[in-house]
KELUM-949046 format. One record per residue (C-alpha): x, y, z. Coordinates in nm, 4 decimals, always signed. Layout:
<rs>
r u = X | v = Y | w = Z
...
</rs>
This chain:
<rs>
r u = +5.8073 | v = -18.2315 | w = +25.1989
r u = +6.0697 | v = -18.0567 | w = +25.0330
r u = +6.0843 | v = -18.1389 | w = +24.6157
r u = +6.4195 | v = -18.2970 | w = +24.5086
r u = +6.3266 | v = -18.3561 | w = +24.1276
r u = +6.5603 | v = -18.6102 | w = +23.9392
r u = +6.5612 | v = -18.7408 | w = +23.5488
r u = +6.7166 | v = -18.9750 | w = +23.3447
r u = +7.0553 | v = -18.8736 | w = +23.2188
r u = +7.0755 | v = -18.7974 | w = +22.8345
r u = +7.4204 | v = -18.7306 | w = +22.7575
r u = +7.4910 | v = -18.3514 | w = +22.7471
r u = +7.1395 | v = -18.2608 | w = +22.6938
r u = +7.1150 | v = -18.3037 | w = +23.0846
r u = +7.2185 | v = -17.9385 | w = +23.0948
r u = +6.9208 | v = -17.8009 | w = +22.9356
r u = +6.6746 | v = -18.0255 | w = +23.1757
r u = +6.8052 | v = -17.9199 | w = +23.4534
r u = +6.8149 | v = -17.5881 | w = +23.4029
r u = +6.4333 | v = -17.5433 | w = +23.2854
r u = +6.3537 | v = -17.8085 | w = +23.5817
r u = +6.5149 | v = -17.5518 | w = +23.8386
r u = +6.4078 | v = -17.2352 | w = +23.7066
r u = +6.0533 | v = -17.3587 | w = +23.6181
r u = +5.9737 | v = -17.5625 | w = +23.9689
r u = +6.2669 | v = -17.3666 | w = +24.1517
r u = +6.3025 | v = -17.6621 | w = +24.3373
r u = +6.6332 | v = -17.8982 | w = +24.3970
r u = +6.7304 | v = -18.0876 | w = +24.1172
r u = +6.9245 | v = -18.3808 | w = +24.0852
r u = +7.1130 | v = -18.4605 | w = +23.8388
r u = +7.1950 | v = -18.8356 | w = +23.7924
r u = +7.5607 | v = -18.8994 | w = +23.7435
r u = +7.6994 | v = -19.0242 | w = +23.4240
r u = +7.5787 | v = -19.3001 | w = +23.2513
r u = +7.8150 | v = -19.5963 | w = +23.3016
r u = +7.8699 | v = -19.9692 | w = +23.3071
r u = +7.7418 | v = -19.9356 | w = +23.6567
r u = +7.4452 | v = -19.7547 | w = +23.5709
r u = +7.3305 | v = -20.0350 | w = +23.3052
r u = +7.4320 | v = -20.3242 | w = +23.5434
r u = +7.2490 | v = -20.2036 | w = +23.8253
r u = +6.9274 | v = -20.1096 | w = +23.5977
r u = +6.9303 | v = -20.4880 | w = +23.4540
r u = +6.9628 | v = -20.5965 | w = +23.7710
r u = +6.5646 | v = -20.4977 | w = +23.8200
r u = +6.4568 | v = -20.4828 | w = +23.4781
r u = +6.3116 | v = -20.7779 | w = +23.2676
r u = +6.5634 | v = -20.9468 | w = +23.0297
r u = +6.3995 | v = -20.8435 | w = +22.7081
r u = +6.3293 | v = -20.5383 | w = +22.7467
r u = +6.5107 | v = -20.2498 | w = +22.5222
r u = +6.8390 | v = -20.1283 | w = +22.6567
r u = +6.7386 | v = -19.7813 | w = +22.7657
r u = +6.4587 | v = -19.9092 | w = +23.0182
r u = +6.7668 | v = -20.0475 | w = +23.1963
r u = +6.9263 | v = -19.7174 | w = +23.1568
r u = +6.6773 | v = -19.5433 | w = +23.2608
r u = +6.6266 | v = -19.7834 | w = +23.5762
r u = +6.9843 | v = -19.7322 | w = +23.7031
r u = +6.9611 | v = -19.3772 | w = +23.6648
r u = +6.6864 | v = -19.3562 | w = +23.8752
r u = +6.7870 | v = -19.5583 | w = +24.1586
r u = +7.1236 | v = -19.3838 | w = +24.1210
r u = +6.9290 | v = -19.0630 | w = +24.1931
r u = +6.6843 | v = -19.2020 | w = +24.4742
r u = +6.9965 | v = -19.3158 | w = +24.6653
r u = +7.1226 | v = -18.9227 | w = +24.6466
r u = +6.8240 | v = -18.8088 | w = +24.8033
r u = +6.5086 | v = -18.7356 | w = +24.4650
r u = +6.1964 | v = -18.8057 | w = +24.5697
r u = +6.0324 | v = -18.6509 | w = +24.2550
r u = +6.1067 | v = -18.8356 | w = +23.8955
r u = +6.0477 | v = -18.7390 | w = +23.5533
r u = +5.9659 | v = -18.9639 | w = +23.2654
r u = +5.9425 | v = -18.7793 | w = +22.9360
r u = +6.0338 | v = -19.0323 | w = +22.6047
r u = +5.8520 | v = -19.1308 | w = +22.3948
r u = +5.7715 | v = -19.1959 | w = +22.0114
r u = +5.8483 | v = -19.5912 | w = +22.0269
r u = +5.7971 | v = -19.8353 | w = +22.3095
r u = +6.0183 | v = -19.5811 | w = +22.5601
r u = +5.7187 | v = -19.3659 | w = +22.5546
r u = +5.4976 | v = -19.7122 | w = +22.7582
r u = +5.8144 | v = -19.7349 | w = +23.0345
r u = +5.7035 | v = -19.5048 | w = +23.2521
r u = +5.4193 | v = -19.6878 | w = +23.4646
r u = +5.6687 | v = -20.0453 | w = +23.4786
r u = +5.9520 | v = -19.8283 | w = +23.5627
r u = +5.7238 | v = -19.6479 | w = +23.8802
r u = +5.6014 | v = -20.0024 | w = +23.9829
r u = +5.9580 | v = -20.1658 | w = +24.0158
r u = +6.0736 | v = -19.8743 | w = +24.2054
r u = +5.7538 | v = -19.9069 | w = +24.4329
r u = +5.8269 | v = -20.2552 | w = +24.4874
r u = +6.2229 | v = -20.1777 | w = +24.5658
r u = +6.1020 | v = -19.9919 | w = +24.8427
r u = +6.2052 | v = -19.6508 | w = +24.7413
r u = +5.9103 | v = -19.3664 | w = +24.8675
r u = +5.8986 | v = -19.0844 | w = +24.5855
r u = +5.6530 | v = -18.9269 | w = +24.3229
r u = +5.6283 | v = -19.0525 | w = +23.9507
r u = +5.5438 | v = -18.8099 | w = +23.7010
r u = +5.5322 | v = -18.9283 | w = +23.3150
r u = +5.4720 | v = -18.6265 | w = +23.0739
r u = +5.3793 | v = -18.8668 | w = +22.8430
r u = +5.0377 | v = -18.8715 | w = +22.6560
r u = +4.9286 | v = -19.1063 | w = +22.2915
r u = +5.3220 | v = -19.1664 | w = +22.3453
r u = +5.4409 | v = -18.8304 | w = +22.2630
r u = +5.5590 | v = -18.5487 | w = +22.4855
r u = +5.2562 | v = -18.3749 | w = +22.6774
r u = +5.3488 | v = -17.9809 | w = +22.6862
r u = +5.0228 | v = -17.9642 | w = +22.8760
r u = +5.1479 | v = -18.2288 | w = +23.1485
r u = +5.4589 | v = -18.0558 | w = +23.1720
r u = +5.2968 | v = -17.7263 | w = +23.2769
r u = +5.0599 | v = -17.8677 | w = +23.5476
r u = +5.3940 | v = -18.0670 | w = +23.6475
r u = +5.5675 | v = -17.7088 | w = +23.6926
r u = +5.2172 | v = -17.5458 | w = +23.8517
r u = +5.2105 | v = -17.8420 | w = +24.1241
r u = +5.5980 | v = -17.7951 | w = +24.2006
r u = +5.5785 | v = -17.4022 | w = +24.2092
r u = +5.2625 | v = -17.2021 | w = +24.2203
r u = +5.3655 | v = -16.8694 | w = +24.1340
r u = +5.4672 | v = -16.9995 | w = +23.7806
r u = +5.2562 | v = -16.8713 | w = +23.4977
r u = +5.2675 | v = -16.9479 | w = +23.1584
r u = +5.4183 | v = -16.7040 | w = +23.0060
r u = +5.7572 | v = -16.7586 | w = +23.1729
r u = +5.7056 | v = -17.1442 | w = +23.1288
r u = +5.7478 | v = -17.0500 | w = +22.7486
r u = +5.9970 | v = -16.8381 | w = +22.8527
r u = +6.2007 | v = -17.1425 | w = +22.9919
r u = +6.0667 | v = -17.3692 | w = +22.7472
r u = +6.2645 | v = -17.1148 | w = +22.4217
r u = +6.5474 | v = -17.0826 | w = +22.6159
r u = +6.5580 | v = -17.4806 | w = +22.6351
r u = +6.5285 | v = -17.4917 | w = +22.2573
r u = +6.8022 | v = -17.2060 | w = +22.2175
r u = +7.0196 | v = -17.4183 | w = +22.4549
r u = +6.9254 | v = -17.7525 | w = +22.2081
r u = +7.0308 | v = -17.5712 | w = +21.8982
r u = +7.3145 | v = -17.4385 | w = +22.0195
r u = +7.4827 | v = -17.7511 | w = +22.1729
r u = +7.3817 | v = -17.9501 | w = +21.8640
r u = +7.5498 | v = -17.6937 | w = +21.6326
r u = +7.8639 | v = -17.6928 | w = +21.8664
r u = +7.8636 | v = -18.0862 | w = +21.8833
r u = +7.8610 | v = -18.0946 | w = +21.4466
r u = +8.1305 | v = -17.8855 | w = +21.4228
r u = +8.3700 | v = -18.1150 | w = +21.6559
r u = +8.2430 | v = -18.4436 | w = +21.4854
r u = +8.3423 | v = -18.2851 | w = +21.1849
r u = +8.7339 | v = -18.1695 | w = +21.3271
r u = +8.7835 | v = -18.3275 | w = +21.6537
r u = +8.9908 | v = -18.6075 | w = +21.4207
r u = +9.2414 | v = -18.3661 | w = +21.2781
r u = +9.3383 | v = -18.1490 | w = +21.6094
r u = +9.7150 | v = -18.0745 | w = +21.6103
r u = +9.7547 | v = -18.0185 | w = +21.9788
r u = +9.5713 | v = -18.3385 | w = +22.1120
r u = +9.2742 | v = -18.2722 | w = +22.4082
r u = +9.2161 | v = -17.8968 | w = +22.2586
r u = +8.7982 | v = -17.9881 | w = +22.1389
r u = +8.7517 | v = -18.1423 | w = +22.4343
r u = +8.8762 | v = -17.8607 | w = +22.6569
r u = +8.7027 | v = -17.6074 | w = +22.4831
r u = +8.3978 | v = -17.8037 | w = +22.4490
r u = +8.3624 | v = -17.8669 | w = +22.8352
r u = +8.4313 | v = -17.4761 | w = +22.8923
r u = +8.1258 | v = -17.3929 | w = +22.6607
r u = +7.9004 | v = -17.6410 | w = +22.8446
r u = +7.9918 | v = -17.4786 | w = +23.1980
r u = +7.9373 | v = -17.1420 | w = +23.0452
r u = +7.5649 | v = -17.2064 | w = +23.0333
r u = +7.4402 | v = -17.1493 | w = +23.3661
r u = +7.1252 | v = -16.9709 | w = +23.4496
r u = +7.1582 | v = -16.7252 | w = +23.1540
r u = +6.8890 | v = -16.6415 | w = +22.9569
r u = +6.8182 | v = -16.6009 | w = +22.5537
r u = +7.0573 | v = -16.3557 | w = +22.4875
r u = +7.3429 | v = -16.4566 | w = +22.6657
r u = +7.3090 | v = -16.8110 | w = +22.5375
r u = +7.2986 | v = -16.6730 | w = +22.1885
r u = +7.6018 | v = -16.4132 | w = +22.2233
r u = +7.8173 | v = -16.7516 | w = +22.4080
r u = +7.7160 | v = -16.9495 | w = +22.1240
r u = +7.9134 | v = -16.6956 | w = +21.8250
r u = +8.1111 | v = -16.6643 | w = +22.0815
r u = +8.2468 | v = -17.0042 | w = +22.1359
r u = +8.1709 | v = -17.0904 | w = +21.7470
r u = +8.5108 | v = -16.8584 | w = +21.6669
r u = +8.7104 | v = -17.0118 | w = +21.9440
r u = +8.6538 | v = -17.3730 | w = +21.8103
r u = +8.7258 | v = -17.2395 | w = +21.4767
r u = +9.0432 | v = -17.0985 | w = +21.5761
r u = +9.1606 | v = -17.4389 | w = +21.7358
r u = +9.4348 | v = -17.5504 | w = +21.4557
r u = +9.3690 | v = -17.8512 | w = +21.2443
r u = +9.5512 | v = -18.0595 | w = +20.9870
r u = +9.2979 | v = -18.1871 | w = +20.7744
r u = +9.2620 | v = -18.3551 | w = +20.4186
r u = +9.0955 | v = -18.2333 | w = +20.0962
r u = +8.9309 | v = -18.5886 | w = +20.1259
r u = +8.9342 | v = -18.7447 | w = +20.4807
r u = +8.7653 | v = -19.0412 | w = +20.5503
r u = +8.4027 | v = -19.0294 | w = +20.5871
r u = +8.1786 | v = -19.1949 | w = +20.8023
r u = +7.7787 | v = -19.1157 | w = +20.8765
r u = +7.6436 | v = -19.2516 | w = +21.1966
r u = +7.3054 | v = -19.3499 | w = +21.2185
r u = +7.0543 | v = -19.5948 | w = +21.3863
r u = +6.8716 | v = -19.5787 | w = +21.7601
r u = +6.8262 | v = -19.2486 | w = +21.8968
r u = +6.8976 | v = -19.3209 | w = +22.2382
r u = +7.2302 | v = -19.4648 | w = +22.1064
r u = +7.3085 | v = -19.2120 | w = +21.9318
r u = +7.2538 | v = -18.9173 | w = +22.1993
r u = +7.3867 | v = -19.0545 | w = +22.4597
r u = +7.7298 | v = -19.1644 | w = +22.3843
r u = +7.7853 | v = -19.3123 | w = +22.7214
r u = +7.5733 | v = -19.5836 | w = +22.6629
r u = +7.8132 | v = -19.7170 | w = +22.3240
r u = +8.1170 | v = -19.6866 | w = +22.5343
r u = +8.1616 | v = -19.3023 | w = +22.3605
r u = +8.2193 | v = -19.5217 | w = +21.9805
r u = +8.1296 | v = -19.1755 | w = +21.7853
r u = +8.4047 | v = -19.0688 | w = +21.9864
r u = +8.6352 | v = -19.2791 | w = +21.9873
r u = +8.5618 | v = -19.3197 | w = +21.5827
r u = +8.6747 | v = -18.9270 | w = +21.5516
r u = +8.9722 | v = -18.9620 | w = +21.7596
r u = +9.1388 | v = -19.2284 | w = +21.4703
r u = +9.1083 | v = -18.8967 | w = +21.2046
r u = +8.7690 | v = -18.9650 | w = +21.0943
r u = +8.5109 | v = -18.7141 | w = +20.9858
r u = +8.1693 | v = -18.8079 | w = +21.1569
r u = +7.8392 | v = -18.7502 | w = +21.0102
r u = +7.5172 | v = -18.7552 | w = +21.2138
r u = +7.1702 | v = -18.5962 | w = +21.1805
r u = +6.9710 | v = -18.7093 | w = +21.4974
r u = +7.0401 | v = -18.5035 | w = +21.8043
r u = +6.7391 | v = -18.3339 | w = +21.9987
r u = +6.6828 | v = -18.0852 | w = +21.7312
r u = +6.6017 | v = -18.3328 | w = +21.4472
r u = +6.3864 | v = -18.5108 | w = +21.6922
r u = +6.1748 | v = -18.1927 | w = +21.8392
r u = +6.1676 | v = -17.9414 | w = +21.5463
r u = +6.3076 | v = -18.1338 | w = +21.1880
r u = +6.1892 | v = -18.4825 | w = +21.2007
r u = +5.8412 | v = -18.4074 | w = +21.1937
r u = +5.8912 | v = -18.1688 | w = +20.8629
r u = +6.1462 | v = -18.4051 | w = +20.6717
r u = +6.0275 | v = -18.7926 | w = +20.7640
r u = +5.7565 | v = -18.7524 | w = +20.4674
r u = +6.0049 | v = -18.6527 | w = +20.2578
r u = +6.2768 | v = -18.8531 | w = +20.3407
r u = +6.0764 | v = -19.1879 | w = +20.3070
r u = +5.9606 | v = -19.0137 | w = +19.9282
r u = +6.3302 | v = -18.9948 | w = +19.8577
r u = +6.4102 | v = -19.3615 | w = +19.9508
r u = +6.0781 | v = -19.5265 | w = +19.8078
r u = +6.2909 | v = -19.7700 | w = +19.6068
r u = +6.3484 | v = -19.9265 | w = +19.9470
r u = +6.1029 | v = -19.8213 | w = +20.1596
r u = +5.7164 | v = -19.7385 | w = +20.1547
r u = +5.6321 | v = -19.6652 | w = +20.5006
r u = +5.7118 | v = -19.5292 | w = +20.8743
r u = +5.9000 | v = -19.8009 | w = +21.0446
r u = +5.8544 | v = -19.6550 | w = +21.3808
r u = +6.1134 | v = -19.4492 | w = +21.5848
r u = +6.4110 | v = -19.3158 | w = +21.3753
r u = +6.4044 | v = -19.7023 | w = +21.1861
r u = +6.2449 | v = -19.5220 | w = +20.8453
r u = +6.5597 | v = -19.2619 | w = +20.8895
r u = +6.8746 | v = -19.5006 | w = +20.9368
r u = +6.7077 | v = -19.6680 | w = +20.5855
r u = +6.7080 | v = -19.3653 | w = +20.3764
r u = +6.9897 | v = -19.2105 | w = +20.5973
r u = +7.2083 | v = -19.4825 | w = +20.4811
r u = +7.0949 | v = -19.4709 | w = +20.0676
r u = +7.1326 | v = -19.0852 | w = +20.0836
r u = +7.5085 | v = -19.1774 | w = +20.2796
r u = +7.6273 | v = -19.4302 | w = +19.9677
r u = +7.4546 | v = -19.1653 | w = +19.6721
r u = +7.7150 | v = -18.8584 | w = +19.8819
r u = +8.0332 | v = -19.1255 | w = +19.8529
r u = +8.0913 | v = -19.1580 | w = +20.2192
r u = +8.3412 | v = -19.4034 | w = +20.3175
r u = +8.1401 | v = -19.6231 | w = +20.5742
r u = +7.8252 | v = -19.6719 | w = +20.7613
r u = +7.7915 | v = -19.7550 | w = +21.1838
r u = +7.4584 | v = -19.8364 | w = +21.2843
r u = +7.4047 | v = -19.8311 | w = +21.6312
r u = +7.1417 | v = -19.9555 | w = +21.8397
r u = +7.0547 | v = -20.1008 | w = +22.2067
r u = +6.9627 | v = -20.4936 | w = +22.2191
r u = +6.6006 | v = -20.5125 | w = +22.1618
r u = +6.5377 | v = -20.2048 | w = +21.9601
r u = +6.2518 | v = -20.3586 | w = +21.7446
r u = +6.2386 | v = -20.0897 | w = +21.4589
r u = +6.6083 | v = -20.0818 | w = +21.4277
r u = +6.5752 | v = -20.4801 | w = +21.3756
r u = +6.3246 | v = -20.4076 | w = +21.0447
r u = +6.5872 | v = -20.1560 | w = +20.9054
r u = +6.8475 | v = -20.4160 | w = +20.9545
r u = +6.6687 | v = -20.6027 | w = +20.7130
r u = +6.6567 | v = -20.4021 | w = +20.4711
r u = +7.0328 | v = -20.1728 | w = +20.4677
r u = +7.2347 | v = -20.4568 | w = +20.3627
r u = +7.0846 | v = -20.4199 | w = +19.9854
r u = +7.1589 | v = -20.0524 | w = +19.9805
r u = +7.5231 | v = -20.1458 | w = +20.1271
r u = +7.5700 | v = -20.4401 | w = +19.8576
r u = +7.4031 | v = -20.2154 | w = +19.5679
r u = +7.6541 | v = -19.9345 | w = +19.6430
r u = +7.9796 | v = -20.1684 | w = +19.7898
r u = +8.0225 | v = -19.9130 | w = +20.1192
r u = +8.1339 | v = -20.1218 | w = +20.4182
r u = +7.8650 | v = -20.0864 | w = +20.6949
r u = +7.9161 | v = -20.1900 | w = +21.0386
r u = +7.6656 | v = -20.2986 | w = +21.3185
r u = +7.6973 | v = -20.2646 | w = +21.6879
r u = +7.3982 | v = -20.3755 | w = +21.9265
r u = +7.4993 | v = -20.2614 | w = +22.2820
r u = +7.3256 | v = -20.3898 | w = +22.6261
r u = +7.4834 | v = -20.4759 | w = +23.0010
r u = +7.6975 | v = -20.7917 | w = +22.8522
r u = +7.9146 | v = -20.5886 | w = +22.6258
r u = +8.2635 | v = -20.4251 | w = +22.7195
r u = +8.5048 | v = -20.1912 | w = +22.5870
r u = +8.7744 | v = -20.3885 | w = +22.4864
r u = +8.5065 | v = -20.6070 | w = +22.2255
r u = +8.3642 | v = -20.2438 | w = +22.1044
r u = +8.6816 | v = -20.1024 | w = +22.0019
r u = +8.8674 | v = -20.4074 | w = +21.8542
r u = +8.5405 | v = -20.3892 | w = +21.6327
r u = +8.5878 | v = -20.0390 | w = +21.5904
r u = +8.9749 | v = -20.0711 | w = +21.4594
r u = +8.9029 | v = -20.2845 | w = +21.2239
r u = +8.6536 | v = -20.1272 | w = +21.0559
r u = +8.8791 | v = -19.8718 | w = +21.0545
r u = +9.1595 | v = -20.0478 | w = +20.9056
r u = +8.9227 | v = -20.1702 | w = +20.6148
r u = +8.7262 | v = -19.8284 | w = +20.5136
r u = +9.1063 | v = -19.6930 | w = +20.5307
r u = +9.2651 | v = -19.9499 | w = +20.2911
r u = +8.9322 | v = -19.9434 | w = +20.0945
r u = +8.9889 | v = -19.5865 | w = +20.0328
r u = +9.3751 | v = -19.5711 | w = +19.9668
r u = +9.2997 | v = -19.8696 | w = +19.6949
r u = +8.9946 | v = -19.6800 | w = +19.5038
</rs>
C-alpha cells in the first residue's frame, strides 16, 4: 500500500509539516484544505457536544483528508486535553468506516521526538537520524521565520497606503518556501524582511493598541475565529501577540516561571495550557498602556475558563476595555464582526477622550 500521509491543518504552519512530512517519509502528503465553517460543521457532526472546539476541527480535517485519498494520519498536540484526542479521534473514524493508519506522536501529553522518528523509519527506511535533525532545524528555521514575518504585518498591515500590498507580499514569501534547505530559507527570510519594509505606510506616533491573547489553537489558526486578528488590523489597529509556534516549542518553557513570578499579585500557579500566560499577558498589556485586550478562545477551553475568572480585576484595576470571544460551530461572521466594530468604536473614542 502506497503511504498518503495527512494532518490537521494549523493555519500557515501547514507549510512547515508538510514539508518535513515529505522530505522525511518521502511519501505523498496531503494537505487538508483550509479550515472553514465546513470543516467545523462537518467535525461536530461526529464529535461529542462538549468537547473543546479543536477536536471538532481536527475531526473535519481529517475526514476532509480521508475523502481526498490519506490513509496515514498524524496526531501531534498536546500540553492540555488536545494532547488525550488522539485515540477518540482514531475510534470515530474507525467506526465511520474510513480504512487508514493512526499515528499519535504523543507521549505524558507532550510531543514524542522519539515517536516521530520511528514514525519517519516505518514510512521510509533509508532515513537516518542525522538528516531527520536535518529536517527537524530546517522546520524550526521555517517556524522562526514565518513568525517573525507574521509580527511585522500585525504590527503595519493597519496602516498600508495601497490596500492588499501585506497580503500579496505575504502569500509570495509563503510560496517561496519550497523544498529549500537552511540557507536558502534564511537568505529568503532578509530577503523578504526588506521588501515588507519597503511596502509604504501611513502610520501614527500613537496608533491604537491592541494585544491578543488567550487559546493557542485560537490564536494560530486564524481560520477558526473567522480571521478576527485580521480583520482587527485591517480597521488601523496595531496587533500585539506573543504565542505562535515559537513561544510554544522554544520560549514558553524558559519564560512561564518567570512570567507567573511577574504576575504573583494575581496568580500563584500553572493554570494549564497558555491559561497562566493570557493572566499575566494581560497585567503586563495594562502596565505597557495598550489600548484594549481580545481574548480568544474555542467553547470548552477549560483553562481559558479559570483565567476568565481572574482578568476582569486586572481590566477593572487598570480601566482597559477587554473583550471576549468564545468561538465553536454555532457562531457566524456577521455576530463576530459586529462585536468586533464596536469594540473598536469604544477603544477609539476611549483614546481620542484620554
Amino acid at each position: 500500500m502506497d503511504r498518503v500521509i495527512s494532518f490537521p491543518h494549523l493555519g500557515n504552519y501547514y507549510i512547515v509539516f508538510d514539508y518535513f512530512l515529505r522530505k522525511a517519509t518521502r511519501c505523498k502528503v496531503i494537505v487538508p484544505p483550509n479550515t472553514t465553517k465546513k470543516t467545523i460543521e462537518l467535525g461536530s457532526k461526529y464529535s461529542p457536544d462538549f468537547v473543546c472546539v479543536p477536536f471538532k476541527y481536527n475531526m473535519g480535517n481529517y475526514i476532509e483528508a480521508l475523502e481526498n485519498g490519506a490513509n496515514t494520519l498524524i496526531q501531534a498536540g498536546g500540553g492540555c486535553r488536545y494532547g488525550y484526542y488522539g485515540e477518540l479521534e482514531e475510534k470515530i473514524l474507525k467506526d465511520l468506516g474510513y480504512d487508514f493508519e493512526f499515528y499519535n506522536m504523543i507521549t505524558d501529553n507532550h510531543i514524542s521526538l522519539r515517536k516521530g522518528y520511528n514514525f519517519c523509519k516505518k514510512m521510509n527506511k533509508s532515513i537516518n537520524p542525522f538528516l531527520c535533525f536535518y529536517y527537524l532545524i530546517n522546520c524550526l528555521v521555517m517556524i522562526f521565520c514565518i513568525d517573525k514575518i507574521e509580527k511585522f504585518i500585525r504590527l503595519n498591515m493597519g496602516f498600508e497606503i495601497h490596500n492588499g500590498d501585506f497580503e500579496k507580499l505575504e502569500s509570495e514569501y509563503f510560496n517561496s518556501f519550497g523544498n529549500n534547505g537552511i540557507i536558502k530559507n534564511i537568505f529568503n527570510y532578509f530577503k523578504y524582511k526588506k521588501k515588507f519594509k519597503k511596502i509604504e505606510i501611513n502610520k501614527s506616533d500613537k496608533p491604537l493598541r491592541v494585544a491578543i491573547l488567550g487559546e493557542l489553537y485560537s490564536l494560530i489558526d486564524s481560520n477558526t475565529t473567522y480571521n478576527t486578528e485580521r480583520k482587527l488590523m485591517k480597521m488601523g489597529v496595531e496587533v500585539h501577540r506573543v504565542t505562535d509556534l515559537t513561544y510554544l516549542l522554544i520560549t514558553k518553557r524558559f519564560k512561564l516561571g518567570m512570567m507567573i513570578k511577574r504576575g504573583k499579585k494575581y496568580i500563584k500557579y500553572h493554570l494549564g495550557a497558555d491559561a497562566s500566560g493570557s493572566v499575566v499577558k494581560s497585567y503586563l498589556s495594562a502596565l505597557r498602556g495598550f489600548d484594549g485586550i481580545l481574548h480568544l478562545k474555542s467553547f470548552g477551553c477549560t483553562p481559558e475558563i479559570s483565567a476568565m475568572s481572574i482578568m476582569p480585576k486586572i481590566t477593572e484595576e487598570y480601566g482597559i476595555p477587554i473583550l471576549y470571544m468564545s468561538f465553536d460551530a454555532e457562531d457566524n461572521e456577521v455576530g463576530v464582526d459586529t462585536r468586533l466594530e464596536a469594540f473598536y468604536d469604544m477603544i477609539n473614542m476611549k483614546k481620542k477622550t484620554t
